[in-house]
C-alpha beads as a LAMMPS data file, in Angstrom:
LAMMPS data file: protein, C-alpha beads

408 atoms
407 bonds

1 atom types
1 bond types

-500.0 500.0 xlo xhi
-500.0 500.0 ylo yhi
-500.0 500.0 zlo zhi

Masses

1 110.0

Atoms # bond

1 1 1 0.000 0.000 0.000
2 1 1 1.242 3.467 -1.121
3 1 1 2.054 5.778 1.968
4 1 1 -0.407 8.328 2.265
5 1 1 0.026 11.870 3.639
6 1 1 -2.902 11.828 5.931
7 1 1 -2.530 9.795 9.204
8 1 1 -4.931 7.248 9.934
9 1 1 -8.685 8.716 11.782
10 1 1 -7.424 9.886 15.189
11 1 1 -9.050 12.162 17.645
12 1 1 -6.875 15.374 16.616
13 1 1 -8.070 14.266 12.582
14 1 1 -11.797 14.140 13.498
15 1 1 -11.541 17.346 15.540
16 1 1 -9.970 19.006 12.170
17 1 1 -12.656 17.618 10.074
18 1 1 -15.378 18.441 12.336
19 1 1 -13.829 22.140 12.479
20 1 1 -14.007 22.237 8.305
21 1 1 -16.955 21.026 8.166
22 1 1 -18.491 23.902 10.490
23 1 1 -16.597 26.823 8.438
24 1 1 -17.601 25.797 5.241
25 1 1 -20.718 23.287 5.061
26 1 1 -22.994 26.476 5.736
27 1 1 -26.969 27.551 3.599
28 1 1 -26.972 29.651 0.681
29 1 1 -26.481 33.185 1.398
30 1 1 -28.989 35.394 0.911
31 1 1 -27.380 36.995 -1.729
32 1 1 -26.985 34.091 -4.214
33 1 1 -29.837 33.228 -6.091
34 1 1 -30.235 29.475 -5.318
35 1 1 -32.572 29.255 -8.373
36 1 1 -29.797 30.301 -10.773
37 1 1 -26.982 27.902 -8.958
38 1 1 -29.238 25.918 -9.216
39 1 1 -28.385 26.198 -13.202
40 1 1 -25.039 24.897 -12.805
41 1 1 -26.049 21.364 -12.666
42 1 1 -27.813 21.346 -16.068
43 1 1 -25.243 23.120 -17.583
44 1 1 -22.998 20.384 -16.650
45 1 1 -25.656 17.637 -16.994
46 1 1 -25.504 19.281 -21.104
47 1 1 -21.575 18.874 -21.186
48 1 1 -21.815 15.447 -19.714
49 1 1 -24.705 14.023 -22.500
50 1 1 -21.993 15.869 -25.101
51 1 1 -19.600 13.286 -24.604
52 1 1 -17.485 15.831 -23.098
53 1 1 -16.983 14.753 -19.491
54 1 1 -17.725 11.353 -18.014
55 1 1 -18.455 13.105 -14.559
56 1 1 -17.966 16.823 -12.693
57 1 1 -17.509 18.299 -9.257
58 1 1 -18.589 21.888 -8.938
59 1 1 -18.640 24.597 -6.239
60 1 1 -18.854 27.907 -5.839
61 1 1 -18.384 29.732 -2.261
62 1 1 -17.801 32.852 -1.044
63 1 1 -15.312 34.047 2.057
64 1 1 -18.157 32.549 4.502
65 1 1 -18.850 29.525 3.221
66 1 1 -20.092 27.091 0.363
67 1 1 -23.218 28.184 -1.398
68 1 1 -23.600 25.611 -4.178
69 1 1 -21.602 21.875 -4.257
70 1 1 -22.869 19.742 -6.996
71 1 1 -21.612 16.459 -8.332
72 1 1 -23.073 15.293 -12.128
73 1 1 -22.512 12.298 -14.283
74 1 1 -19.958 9.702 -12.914
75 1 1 -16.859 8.834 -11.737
76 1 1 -15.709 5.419 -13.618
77 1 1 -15.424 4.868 -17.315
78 1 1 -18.205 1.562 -16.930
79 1 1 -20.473 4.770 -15.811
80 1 1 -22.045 2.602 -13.110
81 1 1 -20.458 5.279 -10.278
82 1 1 -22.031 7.781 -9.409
83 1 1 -19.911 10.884 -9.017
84 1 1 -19.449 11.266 -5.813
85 1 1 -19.263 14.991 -3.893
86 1 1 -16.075 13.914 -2.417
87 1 1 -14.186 12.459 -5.529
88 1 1 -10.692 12.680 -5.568
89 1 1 -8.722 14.349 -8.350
90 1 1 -5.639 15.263 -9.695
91 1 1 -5.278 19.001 -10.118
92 1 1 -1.946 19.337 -10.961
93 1 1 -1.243 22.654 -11.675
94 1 1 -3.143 23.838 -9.312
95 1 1 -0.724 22.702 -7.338
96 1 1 1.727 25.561 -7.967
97 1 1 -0.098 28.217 -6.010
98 1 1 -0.212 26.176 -2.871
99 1 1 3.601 25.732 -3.037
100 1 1 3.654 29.800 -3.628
101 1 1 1.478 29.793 -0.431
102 1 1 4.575 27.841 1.405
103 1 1 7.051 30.641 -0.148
104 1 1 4.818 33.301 1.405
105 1 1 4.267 31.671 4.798
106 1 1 8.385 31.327 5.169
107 1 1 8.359 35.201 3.629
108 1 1 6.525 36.135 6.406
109 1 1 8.438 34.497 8.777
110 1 1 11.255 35.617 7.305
111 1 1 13.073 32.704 6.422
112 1 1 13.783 34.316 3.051
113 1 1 12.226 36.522 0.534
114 1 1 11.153 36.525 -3.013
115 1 1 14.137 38.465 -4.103
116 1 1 16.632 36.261 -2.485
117 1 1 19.227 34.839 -4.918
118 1 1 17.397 31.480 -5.593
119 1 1 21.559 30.086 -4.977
120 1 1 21.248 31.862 -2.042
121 1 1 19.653 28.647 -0.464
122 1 1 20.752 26.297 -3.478
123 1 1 24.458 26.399 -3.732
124 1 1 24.163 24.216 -6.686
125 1 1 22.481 27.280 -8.756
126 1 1 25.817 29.251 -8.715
127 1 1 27.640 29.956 -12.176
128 1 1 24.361 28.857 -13.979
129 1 1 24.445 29.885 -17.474
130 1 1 22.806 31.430 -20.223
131 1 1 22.314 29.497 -23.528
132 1 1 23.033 31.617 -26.660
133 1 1 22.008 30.668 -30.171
134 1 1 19.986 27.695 -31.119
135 1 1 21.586 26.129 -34.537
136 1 1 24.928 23.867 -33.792
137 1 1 26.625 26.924 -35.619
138 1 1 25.470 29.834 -33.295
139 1 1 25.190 27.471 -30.096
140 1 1 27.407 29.102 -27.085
141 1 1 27.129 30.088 -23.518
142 1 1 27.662 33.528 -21.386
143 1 1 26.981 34.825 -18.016
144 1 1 23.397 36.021 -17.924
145 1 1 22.773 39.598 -16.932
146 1 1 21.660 38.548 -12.949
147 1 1 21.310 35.328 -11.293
148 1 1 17.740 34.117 -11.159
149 1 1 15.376 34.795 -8.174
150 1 1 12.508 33.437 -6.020
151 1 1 10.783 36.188 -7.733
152 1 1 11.759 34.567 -10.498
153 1 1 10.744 31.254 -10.373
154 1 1 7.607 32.335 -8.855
155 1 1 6.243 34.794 -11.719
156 1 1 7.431 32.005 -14.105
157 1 1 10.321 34.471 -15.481
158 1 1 13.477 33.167 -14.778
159 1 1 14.156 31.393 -18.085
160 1 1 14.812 28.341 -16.739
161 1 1 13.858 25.201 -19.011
162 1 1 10.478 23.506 -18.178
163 1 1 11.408 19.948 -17.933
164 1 1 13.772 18.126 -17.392
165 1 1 17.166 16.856 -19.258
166 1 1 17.552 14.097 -21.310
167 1 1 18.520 10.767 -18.972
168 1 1 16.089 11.145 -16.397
169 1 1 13.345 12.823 -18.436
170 1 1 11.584 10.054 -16.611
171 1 1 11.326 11.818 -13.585
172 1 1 7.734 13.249 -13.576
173 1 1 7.054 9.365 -14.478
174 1 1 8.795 6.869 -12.317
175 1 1 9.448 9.700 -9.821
176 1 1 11.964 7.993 -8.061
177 1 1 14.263 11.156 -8.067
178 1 1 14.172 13.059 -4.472
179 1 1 13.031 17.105 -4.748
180 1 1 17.550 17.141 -4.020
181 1 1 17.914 15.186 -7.282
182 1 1 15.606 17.097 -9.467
183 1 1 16.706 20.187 -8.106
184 1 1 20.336 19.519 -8.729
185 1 1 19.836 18.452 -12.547
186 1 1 17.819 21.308 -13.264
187 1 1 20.687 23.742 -12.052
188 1 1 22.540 22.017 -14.224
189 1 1 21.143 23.295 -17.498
190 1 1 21.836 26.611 -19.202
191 1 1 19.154 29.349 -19.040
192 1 1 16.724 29.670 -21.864
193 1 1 16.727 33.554 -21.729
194 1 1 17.540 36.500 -19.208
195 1 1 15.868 36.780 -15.982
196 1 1 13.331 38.732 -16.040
197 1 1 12.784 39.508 -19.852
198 1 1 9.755 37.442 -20.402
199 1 1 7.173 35.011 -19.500
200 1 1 7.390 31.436 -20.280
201 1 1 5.052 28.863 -17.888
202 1 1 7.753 26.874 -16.272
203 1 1 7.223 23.419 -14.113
204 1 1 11.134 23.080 -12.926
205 1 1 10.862 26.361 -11.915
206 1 1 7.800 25.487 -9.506
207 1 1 9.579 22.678 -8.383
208 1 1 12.940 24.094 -7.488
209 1 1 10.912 26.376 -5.507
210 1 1 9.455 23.055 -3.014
211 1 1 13.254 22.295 -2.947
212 1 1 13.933 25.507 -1.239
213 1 1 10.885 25.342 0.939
214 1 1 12.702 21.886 2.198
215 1 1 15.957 24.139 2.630
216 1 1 14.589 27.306 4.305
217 1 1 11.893 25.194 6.683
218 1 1 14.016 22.373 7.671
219 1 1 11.037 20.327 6.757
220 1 1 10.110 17.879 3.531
221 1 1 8.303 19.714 1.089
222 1 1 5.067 17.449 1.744
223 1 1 5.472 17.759 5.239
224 1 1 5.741 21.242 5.485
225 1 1 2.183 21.505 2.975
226 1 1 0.928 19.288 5.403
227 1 1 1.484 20.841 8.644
228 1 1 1.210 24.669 7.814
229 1 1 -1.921 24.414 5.259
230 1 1 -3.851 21.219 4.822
231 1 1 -4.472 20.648 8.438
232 1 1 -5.006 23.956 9.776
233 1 1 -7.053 24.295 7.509
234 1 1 -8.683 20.858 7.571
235 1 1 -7.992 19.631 4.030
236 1 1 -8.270 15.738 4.758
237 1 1 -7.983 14.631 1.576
238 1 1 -5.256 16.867 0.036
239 1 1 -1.974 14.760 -0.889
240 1 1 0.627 13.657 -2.996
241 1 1 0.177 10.455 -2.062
242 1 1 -3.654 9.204 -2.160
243 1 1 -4.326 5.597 0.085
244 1 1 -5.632 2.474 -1.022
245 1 1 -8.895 4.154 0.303
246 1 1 -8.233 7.136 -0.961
247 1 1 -7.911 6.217 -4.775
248 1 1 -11.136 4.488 -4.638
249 1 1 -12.571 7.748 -4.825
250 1 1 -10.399 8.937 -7.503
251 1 1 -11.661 10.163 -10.738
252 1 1 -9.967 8.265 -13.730
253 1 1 -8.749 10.726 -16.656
254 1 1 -10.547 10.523 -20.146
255 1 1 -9.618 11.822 -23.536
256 1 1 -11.791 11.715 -26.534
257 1 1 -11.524 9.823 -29.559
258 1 1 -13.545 9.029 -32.484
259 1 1 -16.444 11.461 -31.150
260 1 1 -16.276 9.238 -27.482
261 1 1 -14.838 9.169 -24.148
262 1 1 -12.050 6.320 -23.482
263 1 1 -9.601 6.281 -20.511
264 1 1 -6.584 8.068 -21.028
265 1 1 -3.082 6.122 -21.778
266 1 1 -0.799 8.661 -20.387
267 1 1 2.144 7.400 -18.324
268 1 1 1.877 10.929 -16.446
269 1 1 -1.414 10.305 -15.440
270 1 1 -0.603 6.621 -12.933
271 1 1 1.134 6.939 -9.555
272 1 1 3.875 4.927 -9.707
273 1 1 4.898 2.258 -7.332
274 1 1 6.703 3.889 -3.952
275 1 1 6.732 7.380 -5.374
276 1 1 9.403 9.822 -3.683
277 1 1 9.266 12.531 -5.614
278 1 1 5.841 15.043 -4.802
279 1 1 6.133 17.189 -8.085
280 1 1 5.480 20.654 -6.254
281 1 1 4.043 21.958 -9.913
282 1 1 1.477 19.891 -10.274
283 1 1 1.228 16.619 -8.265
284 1 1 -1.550 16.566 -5.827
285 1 1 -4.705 15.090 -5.401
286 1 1 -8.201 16.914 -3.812
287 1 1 -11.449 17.386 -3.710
288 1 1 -13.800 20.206 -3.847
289 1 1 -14.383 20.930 -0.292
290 1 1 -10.768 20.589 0.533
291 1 1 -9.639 23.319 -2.423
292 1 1 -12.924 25.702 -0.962
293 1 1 -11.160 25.950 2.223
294 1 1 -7.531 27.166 0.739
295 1 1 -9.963 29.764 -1.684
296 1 1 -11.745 31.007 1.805
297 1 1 -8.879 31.577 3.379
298 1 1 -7.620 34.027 0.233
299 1 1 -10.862 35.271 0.632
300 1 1 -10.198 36.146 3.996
301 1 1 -6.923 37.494 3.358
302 1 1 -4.811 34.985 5.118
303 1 1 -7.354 33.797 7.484
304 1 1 -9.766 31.166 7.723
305 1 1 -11.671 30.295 11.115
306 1 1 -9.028 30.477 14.043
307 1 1 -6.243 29.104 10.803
308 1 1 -3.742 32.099 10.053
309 1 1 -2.198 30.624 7.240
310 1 1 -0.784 33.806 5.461
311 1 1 -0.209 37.344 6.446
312 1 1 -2.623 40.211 4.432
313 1 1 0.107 41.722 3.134
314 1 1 1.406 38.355 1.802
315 1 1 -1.849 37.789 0.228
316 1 1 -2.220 41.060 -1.813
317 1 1 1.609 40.962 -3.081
318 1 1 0.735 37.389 -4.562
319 1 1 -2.253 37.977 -6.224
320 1 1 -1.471 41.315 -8.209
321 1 1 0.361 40.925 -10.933
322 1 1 4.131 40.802 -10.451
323 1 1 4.654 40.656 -14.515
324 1 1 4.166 43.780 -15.625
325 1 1 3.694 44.513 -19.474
326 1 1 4.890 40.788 -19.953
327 1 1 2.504 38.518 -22.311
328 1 1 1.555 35.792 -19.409
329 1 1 -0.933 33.562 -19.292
330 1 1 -3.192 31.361 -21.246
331 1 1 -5.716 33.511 -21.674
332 1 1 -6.518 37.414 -23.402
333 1 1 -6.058 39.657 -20.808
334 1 1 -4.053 37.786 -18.255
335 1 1 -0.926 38.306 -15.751
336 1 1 0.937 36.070 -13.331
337 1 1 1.717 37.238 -9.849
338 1 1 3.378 34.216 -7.399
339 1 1 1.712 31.442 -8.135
340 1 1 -1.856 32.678 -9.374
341 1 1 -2.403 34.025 -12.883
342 1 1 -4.314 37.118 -12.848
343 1 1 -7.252 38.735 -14.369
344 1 1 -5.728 42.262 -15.923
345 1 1 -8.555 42.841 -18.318
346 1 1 -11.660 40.463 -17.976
347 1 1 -12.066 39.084 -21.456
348 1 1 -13.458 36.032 -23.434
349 1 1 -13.653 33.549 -20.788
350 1 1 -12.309 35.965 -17.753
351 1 1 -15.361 38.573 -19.087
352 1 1 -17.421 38.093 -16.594
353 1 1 -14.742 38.224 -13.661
354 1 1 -13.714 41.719 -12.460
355 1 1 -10.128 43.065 -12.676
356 1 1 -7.884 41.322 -10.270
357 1 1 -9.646 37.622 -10.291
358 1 1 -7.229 35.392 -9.687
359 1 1 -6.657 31.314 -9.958
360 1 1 -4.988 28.795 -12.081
361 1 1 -5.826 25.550 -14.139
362 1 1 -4.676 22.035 -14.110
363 1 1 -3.415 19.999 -17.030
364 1 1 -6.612 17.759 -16.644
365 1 1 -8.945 20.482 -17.331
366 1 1 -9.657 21.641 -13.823
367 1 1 -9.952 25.234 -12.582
368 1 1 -10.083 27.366 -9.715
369 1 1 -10.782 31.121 -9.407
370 1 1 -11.591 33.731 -7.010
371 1 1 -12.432 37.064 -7.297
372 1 1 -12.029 39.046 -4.471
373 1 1 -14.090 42.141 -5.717
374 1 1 -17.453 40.027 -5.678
375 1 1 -16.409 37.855 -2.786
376 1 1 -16.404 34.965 -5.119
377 1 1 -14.782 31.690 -6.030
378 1 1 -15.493 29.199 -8.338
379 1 1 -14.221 25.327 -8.422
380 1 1 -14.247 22.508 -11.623
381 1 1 -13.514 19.713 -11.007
382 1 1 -13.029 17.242 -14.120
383 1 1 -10.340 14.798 -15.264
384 1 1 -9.894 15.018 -19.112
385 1 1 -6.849 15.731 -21.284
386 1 1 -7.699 17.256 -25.277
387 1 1 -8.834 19.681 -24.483
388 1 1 -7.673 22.771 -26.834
389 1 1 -7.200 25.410 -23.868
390 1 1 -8.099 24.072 -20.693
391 1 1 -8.519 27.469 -19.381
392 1 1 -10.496 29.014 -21.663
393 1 1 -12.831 25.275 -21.666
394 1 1 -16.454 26.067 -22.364
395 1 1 -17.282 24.059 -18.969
396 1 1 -15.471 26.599 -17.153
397 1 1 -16.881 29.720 -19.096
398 1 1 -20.566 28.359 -18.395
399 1 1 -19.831 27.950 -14.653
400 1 1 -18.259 31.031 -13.736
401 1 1 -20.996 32.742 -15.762
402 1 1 -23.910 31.234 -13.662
403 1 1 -22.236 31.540 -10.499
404 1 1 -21.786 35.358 -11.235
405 1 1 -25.262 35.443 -12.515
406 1 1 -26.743 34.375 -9.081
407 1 1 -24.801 36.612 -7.146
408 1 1 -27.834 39.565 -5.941

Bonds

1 1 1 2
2 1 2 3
3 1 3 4
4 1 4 5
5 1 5 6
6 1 6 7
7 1 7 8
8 1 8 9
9 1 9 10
10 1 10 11
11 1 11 12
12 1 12 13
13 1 13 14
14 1 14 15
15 1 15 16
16 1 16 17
17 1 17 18
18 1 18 19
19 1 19 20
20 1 20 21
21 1 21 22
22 1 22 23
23 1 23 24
24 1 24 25
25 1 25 26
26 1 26 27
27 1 27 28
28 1 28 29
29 1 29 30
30 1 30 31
31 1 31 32
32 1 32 33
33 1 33 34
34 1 34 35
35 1 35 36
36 1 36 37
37 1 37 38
38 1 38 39
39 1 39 40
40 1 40 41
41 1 41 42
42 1 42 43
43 1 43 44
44 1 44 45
45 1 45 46
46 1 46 47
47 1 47 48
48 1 48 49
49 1 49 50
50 1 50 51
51 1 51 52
52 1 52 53
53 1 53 54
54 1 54 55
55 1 55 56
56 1 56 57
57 1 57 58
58 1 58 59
59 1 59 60
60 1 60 61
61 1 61 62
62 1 62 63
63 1 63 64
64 1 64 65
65 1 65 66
66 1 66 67
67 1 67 68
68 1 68 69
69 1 69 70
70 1 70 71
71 1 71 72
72 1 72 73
73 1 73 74
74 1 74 75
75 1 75 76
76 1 76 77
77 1 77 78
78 1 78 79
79 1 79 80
80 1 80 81
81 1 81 82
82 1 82 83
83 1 83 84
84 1 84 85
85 1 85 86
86 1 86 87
87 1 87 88
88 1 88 89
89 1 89 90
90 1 90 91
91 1 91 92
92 1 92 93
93 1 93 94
94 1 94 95
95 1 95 96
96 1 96 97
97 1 97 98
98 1 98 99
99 1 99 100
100 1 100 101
101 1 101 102
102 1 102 103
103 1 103 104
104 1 104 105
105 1 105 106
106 1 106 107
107 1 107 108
108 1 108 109
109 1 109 110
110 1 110 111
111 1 111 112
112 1 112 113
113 1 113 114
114 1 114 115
115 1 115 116
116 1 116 117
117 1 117 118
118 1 118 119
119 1 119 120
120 1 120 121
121 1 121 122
122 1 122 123
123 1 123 124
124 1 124 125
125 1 125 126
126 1 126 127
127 1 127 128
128 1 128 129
129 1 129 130
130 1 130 131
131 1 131 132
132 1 132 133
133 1 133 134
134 1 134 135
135 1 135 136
136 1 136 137
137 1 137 138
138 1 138 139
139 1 139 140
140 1 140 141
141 1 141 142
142 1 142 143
143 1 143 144
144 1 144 145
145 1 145 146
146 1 146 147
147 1 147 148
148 1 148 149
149 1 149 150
150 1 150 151
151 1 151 152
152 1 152 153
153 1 153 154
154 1 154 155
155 1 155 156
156 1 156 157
157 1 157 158
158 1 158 159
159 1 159 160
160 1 160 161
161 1 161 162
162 1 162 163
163 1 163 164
164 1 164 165
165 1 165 166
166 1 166 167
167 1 167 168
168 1 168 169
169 1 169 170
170 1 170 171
171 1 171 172
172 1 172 173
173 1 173 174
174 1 174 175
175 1 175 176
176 1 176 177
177 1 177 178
178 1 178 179
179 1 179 180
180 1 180 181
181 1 181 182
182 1 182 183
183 1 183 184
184 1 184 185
185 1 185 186
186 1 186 187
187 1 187 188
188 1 188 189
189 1 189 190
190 1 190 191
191 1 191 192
192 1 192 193
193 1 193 194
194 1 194 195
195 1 195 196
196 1 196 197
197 1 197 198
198 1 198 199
199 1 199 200
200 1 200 201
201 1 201 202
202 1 202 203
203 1 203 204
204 1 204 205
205 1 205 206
206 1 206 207
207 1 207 208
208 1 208 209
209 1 209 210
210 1 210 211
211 1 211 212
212 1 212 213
213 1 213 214
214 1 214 215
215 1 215 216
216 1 216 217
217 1 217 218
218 1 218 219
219 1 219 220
220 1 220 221
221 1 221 222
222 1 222 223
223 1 223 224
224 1 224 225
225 1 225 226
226 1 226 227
227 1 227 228
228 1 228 229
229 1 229 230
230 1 230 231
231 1 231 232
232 1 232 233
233 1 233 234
234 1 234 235
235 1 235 236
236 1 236 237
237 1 237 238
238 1 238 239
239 1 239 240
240 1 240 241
241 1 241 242
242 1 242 243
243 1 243 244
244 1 244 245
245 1 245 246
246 1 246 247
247 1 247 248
248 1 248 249
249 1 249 250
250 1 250 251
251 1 251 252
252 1 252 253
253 1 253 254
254 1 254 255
255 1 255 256
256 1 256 257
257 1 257 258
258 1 258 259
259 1 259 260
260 1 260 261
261 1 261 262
262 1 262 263
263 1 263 264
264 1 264 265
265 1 265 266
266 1 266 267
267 1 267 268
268 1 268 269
269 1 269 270
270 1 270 271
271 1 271 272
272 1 272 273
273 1 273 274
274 1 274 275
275 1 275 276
276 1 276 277
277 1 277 278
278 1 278 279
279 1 279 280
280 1 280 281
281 1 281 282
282 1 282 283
283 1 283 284
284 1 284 285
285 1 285 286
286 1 286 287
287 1 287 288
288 1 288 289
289 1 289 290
290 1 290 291
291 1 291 292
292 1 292 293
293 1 293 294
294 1 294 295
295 1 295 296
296 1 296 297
297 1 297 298
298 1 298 299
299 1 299 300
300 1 300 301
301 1 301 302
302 1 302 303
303 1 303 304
304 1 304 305
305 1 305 306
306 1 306 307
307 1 307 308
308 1 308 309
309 1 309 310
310 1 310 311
311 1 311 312
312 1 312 313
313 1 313 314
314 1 314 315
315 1 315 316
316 1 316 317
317 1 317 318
318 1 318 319
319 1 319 320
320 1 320 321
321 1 321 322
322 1 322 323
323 1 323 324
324 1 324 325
325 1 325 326
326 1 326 327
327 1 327 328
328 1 328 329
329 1 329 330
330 1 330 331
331 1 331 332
332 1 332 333
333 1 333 334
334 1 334 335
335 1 335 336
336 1 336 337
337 1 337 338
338 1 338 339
339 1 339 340
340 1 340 341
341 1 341 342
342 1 342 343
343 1 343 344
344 1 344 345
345 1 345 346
346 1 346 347
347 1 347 348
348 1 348 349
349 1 349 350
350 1 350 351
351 1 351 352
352 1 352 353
353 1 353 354
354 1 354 355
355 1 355 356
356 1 356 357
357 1 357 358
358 1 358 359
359 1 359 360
360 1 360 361
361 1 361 362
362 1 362 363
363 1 363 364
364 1 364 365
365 1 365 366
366 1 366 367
367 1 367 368
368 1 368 369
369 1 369 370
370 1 370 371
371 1 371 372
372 1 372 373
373 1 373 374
374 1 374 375
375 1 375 376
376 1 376 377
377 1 377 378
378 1 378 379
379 1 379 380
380 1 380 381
381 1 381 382
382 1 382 383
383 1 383 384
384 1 384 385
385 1 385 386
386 1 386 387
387 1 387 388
388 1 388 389
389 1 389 390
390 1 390 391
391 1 391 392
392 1 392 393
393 1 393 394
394 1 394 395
395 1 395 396
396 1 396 397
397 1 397 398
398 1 398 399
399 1 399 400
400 1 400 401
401 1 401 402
402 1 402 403
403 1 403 404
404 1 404 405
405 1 405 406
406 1 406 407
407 1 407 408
């Protein structure tokens, strides 16, 4: 049996799940229309009957609580499940703003800061390089303007390559390469550009930064997650490393061919057997109720029930954008701050969102957003890979639009 995160059911675990349950399993506000949230399940019912999605977890909440938590269709490819409300999926890069959230809490501890020398606390990042030319003719190296930063890494600006090199490009698959291991190979590697001078979404990058968590906390990355976010704030089911139990409840991952949905046959997809490495970009597993509690406490600015997880200051710096005129993003309009992407200018799927939403996707078509202005945030939950643009996926367009909608 795969080693899980979460301990077994003690006394302290059903006093932290009692606790959730009480800050976020509250009625429907009086100003959200329950008729039109109501909405949101036919809307996905539609996408569901299009062959689109086997099965779907929505919610939608607000700083206070849940005010709509729907599950639709099913949750194995026989379709004899039932999606349950409590499914378990992967989100993976949704990941990346809870391991920005673990920057931010040792920021405000002051363990380090964002514009720390990223070899400040990795040694092995010293004397990196900058990779000049791309034919075998032009190919050479030179000293890049600045050393990289944990501004850097965190904005998705530091020009580092996004995977891996060749000889253990298997690392996201067998992951049998420590967060050391990765981290060391990836210093290895010449910079694509200069710090700083553009945007370019970048999963080393994320994961260098759970390395230095490790370093600057003392702690494993998952253990550190663990400890200062998922059980203050009572995420039970929020891991790298899902239990026999656990994975019962996991959604399986679809892709669609010849007009239908069939399992996907993606290698990345599987947890391997003893896993050791956590992939801080993009390797955990949660539910819907567990990923409302992280969005309440941005809501709240930090704060969620007696949970301090982040200071206010910490909150706002992270979810402005940090990128300036940069083109970030996968969608019109957007900007990247540390860890979230940012709404600059609402448009296309963002244009019902106000200026400075925030949130990010996962490679399996999930999405999470939050927008502050209408104390607001929205959660899909699906497991499907094909999709053109997972963030700019009708499914999500169609939720955040009805969850708006009912807002009085």
């Amino acid at each position: 049996m795969r080693k899980s995160l979460i301990s077994p059911p003690t006394v302290a675990r059903a006093v932290l799940a009692s606790l959730a349950l009480v800050l976020v399993a509250v009625p429907t506000r009086g100003d959200a229309d329950a008729g039109k949230l109501g909405r949101i399940r036919t809307a996905m019912q539609g996408f569901v009957d299009q062959q689109e999605i086997v099965g779907v977890v929505t919610v939608v909440g607000r700083k206070d609580g849940i005010v709509h938590h729907e599950a639709v269709g099913n949750l194995d490819a026989d379709r004899k499940q039932a999606m349950p409300k409590d499914a378990l999926f992967r989100i993976a890069s949704m990941t990346k703003p809870i391991t920005a959230i673990g920057i931010m809490i040792l920021q405000d501890e002051g363990k380090l800061s964002v514009n720390d020398l990223v070899e400040k606390h990795l040694p092995e990042f010293k004397g990196q390089m900058l990779l000049v030319g791309r034919t075998p003719e032009t190919v050479s190296l030179k000293k890049p303007a600045r050393p990289i930063t944990i501004r850097d890494l965190l904005t998705h600006t530091s020009g580092l390559p996004s995977g891996y090199p060749a000889g253990i490009s298997d690392i996201y698959v067998k992951r049998q390469h420590n967060l050391a291991e990765a981290t060391m190979a990836v210093s290895q590697r010449p910079l694509d550009f200069e710090p700083g001078s553009k945007w370019s979404y970048c999963n080393a990058g994320i994961d260098v930064l759970g390395r230095i968590i490790e370093v600057a906390s003392g702690q494993t990355y998952e253990d550190f997650l663990r400890k200062r976010i998922f059980e203050p704030l009572g995420m039970t089911d929020t891991t790298f490393y899902p239990s026999a139990a656990q994975l019962e409840r996991a959604a399986p991952t679809f892709d669609k061919k010849d007009g239908k949905l069939v399992v996907a046959k993606n290698n990345l997809i599987d947890l391997p057997k003893n896993p050791r490495f956590p992939i801080p970009a993009g390797g955990l597993y949660s539910t819907g109720t567990d990923l409302a509690r992280v969005y309440q406490m941005m809501l709240g600015k930090g704060t969620l029930g007696k949970a301090k997880i982040l200071s206010e200051e910490s909150v706002a710096t992270m979810t402005k954008v940090q990128t300036g005129d940069l083109l970030a993003g996968f969608t019109t309009g957007s900007g990247f701050g540390y860890g979230w992407a940012v709404v600059a200018k609402p448009t296309g799927v963002t244009e019902m969102l106000s200026a400075g939403s925030y949130g990010h996707g996962g490679a399996f078509g999930t999405q999470g957003w939050i927008d502050p202005e209408k104390d607001l945030f929205m959660i899909l939950l699906i497991q499907r890979v094909g999709l053109p643009n997972a963030d700019a996926s009708k499914m999500r367009h169609e939720l955040q639009s009805l969850a708006v909608s009912s807002l009085k």
